[in-house]
C-alpha positions in Angstrom: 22.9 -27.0 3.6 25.2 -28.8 5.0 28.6 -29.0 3.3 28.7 -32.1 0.9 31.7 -32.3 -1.6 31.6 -34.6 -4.5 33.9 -37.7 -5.4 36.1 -34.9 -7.7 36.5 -32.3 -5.3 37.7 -35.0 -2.9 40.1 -36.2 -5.3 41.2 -33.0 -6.5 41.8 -32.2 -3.2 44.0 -35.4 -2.4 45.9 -34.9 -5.9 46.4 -31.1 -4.9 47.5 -32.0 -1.2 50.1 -34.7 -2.8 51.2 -31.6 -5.2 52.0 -29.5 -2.4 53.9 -31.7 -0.1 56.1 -33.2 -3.3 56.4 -29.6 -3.9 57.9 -28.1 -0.3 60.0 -31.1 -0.6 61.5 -30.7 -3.9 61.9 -27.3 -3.4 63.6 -27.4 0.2 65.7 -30.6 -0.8 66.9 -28.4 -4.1 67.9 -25.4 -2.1 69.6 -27.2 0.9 71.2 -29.5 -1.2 71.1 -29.7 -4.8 72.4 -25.9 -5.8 71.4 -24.1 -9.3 70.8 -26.9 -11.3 68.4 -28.9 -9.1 66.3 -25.9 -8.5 65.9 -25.3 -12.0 64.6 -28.8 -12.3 62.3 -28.5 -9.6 61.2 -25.3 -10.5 60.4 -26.5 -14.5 58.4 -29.8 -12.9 56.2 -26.8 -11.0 55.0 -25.5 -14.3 54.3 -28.7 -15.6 52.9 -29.6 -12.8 49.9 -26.1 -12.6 49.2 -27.4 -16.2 48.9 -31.1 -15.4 46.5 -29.9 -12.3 44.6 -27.4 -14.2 43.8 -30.5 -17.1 42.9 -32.5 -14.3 40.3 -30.1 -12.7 38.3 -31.1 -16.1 38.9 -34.9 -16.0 37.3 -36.6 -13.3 37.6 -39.9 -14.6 41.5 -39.0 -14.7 41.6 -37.6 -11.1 40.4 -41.2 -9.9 43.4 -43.1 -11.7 45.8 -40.4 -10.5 44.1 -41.5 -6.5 44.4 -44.4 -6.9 47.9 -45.2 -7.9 49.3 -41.7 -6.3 51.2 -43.9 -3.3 53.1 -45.2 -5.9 54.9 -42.0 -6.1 57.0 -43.1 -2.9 58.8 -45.8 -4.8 60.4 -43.6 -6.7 64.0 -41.8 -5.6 63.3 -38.6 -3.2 64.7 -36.4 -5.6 62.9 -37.3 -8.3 59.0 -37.6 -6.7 57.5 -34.4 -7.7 58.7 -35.1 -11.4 57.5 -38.8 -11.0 54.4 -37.7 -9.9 54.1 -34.8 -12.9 54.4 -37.6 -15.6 52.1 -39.8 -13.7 49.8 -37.6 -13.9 50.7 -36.7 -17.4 50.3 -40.1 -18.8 47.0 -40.8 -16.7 45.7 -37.6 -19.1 47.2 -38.9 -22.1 45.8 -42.2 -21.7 42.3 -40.3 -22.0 43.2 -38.2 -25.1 43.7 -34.9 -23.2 47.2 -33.4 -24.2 49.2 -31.1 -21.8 51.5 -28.9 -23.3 54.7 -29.8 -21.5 
């Protein structure tokens, strides 16, 4: 069979290749740059951000929103993208009922 992925795997694998990049930048900008305090910033946003992608993994409907306004992530300040992105996500679940515990 030839390989076929479906319209969530394809966005679950956009959201998770946005997650990683806002990630190595967060982290690499907090550790050249921002000292204790930013790390520990970027480093709670991670967590919240496994449990906003875990949610997401069940909420295809979601995952399309979070596609389709994920460019919007680059209006926001460098050093705050990754959490931008985390409560964009977080209020695309919320707007469908489905609570993260952040």
């Amino acid at each position: 069979r030839g390989l076929a992925l479906t319209e969530q795997e394809v966005n679950l694998l956009s959201i998770d290749a946005t997650a990683a990049q806002l990630v190595q930048f967060g982290l690499l900008r907090s550790l050249f740059w921002g000292g204790d305090m930013l790390l520990e910033d970027a480093l709670a946003d991670l967590a919240k951000l496994r449990e906003v992608l875990t949610a997401l993994q069940a909420a295809p409907q979601v995952c399309a929103q979070v596609v389709d306004v994920a460019d919007t992530v680059d209006d926001a300040d460098e050093d705050e993208q990754l959490h931008f992105f985390v409560k964009l996500c977080s209020e695309k679940l919320a707007s469908a009922d489905i609570t993260v515990s952040l």
